[in-house]
N, C-alpha and C positions, 0 to 999 in steps of 0.2 A: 529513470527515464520515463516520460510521461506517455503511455502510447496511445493514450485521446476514451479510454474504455472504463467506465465508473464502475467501481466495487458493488456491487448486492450485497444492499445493506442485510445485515445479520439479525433475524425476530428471535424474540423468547419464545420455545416453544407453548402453545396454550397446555396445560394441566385438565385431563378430563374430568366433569363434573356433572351434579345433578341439581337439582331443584325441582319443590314442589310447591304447586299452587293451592293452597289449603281452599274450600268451596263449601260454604254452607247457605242455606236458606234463611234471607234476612227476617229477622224474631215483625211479625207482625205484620208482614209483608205479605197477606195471603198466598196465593200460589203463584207470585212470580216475584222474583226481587235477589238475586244475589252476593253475597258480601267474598272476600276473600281477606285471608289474616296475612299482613304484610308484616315484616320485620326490620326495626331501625338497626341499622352498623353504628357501633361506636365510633366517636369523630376523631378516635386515633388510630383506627384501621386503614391498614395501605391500600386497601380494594376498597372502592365503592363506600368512602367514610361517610358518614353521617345521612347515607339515605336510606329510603325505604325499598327493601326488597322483599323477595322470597326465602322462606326456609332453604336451607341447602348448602352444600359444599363438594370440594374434590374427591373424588372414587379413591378410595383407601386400596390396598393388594390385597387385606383382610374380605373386601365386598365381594373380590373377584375371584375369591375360594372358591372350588369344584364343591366343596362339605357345603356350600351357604346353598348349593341349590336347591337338596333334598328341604331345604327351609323355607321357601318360597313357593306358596299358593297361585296356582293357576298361571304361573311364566316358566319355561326353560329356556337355558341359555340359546339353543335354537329357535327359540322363538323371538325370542329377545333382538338377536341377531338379524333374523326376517322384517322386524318391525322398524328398526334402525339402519340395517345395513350399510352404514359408512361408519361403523366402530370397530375396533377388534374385537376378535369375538370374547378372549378374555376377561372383556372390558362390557361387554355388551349387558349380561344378568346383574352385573355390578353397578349399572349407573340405576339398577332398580334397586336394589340394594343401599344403595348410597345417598337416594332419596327419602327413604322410609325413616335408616339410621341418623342423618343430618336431622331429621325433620324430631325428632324424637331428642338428639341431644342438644337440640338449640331453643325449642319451644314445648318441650315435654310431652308431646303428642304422637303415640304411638300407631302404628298401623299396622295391625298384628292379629290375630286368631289363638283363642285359648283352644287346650285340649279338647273342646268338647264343641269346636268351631264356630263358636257365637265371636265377636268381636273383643277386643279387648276396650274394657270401658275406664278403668280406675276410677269406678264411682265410690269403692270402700275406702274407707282414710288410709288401713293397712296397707290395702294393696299399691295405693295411690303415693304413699310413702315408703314403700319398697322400691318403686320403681322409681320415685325422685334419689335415690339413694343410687341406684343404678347409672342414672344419667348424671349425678355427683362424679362415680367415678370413671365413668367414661370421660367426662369433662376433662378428667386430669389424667388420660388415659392410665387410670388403676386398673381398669377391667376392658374387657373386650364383649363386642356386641354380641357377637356367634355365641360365647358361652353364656352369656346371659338367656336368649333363647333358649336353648336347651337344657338348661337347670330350670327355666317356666314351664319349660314346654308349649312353646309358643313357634307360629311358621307366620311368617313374615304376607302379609293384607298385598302382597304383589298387583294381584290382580284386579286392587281397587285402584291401582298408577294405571294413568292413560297418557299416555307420549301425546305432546302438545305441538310444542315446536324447539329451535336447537339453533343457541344462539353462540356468535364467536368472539372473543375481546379486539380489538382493534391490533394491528401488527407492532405501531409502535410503539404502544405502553408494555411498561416495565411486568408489569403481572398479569398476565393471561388465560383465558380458559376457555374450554369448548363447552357450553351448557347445555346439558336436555331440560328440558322442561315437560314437566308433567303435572297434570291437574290429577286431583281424587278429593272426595266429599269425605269433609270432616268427621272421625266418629264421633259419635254421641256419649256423652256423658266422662268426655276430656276435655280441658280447660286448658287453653295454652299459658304457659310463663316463661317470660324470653332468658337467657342462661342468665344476664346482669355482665357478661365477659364481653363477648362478642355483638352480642347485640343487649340496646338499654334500652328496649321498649318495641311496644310490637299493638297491632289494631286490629280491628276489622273495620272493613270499610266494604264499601261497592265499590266498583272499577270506576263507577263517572263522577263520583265522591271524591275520589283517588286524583282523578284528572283536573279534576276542578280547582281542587287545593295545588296540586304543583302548576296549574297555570296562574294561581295566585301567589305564587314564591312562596308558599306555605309547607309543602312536601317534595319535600328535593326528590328525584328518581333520574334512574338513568334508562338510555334507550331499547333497550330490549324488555326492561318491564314496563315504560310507556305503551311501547308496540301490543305486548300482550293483553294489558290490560285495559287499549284501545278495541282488540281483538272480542274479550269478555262483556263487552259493554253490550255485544248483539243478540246476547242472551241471556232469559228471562227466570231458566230453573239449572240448577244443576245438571239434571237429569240431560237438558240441552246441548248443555257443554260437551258433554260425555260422550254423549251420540255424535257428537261433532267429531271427533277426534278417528269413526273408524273409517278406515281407509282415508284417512287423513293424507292428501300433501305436505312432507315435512322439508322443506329446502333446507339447508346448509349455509346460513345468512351471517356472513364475515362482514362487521360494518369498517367503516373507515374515521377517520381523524383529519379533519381540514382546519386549516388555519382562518377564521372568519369574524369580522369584527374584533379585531385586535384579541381572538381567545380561540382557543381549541372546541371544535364543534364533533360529536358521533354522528355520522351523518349515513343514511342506508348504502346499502351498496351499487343502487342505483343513481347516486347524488341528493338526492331528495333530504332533507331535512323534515323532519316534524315538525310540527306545526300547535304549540303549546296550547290546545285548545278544549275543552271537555270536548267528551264522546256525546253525539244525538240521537 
């Protein structure tokens, strides 16, 4: 019997997740000029194929270990908590966690502190080959991060992630996720390589570089790293950014999916559509 009352439709829940926005100082660009290392998705991936993103992926239960905190520089899970406050808390030191680890098994660039608290650099071949060997077997989950640290002796660059913004995949797509975004400055004397699996290729570029090309059907991207890297464009050093971020406004920005010109469109959650245009 029909009683006039339509079903609520049924979403995928989103998968919580991190990302980080890698920020270094464009080579030649005197004291203002910013680049960010973006990463291509293979164009057989069911998420976000063949465009240009951020490092990053899904919060592992391994990220969210109580043991991973004593490994993290200058965040506790309480603060963590405070900074974010719409995550669980278990979840909360882990999307730090989750950022540093992603960022390190996708583009080899670690964010990490040796024993003697200088940075981690992999400017020696050895070392630099130790640690490709490491993120080898993480790739095919042989080894696990946590223990990798700890046989370095190594506490996780925490406190170089600055919470950006936090975005949401749309309700009606099949794969979803809750993203943090986070910015932190490149270390020195690492060289990104994108894994060859998950992503075939990776840049750095500026953010109005970035905008330019995808308004030229050049660099495919989707909406939330439009938006951020529309955001990036108002700043001129890293050091900017960074300062940006404290006491930052972080809204909870869940886009939508509208049917428009015969194709599915990401459109904000106030209707607003972008507007493919470089940053001025």
């Amino acid at each position: 019997m029909n009683t006039g009352h339509k079903r609520k439709p049924t979403y995928v829940k989103p998968k919580d997740a991190s990302t980080v926005i890698l920020l270094r100082r464009r080579p030649n660009a005197g004291t203002n000029g910013i680049e960010v290392l973006m990463v291509l998705r293979h164009p057989g991936n069911r998420f976000v194929a063949d465009a240009y993103v951020y490092p990053g992926g899904a919060i592992d239960e391994e990220d969210c270990a109580p043991a991973m905190e004593v490994l993290c520089r200058g965040m506790t899970r309480e603060k963590a908590v405070a900074l974010m406050g719409d995550i669980p808390p278990e979840k909360a030191l882990g999307a730090w966690v989750a950022g540093i680890r992603e960022t390190f098994e996708e583009v080899g660039i670690l964010l990490a502190y040796t024993k003697d608290g200088g940075l981690v650099t992999l400017s020696d071949p050895k070392e630099a080959e130790k640690f490709s060997d490491y993120r080898d077997s993480l790739g095919k989950e042989a080894g696990d991060f946590r223990s990798m640290l700890e046989r370095e002796g190594l506490t996780l660059a925490t406190d170089r992630l600055h919470y950006f913004s936090h975005w949401v995949t749309p309700e009606p797509l099949p794969i979803r996720y809750d993203v943090r975004f986070f910015v932190a400055e490149a270390p020195k004397g690492q060289e990104a390589f994108h894994d060859g699996h998950e992503l075939v290729g990776h840049i750095w570029v500026t953010p109005q570089e970035a905008l330019e090309a995808y308004h030229r059907g050049d660099f495919k991207l989707v909406l939330p790293t439009i938006m951020t890297l529309k955001e990036l464009c108002a700043f001129g050093t890293v050091e900017d950014v960074v300062l940006a971020t404290k006491g930052k406004n972080i809204p909870r920005i869940l886009t939508k999916m509208e049917r428009k010109g015969g194709r599915n469109v990401e459109i904000m959650p106030d209707g607003s559509v972008f507007a493919p245009s470089p940053c001025k």
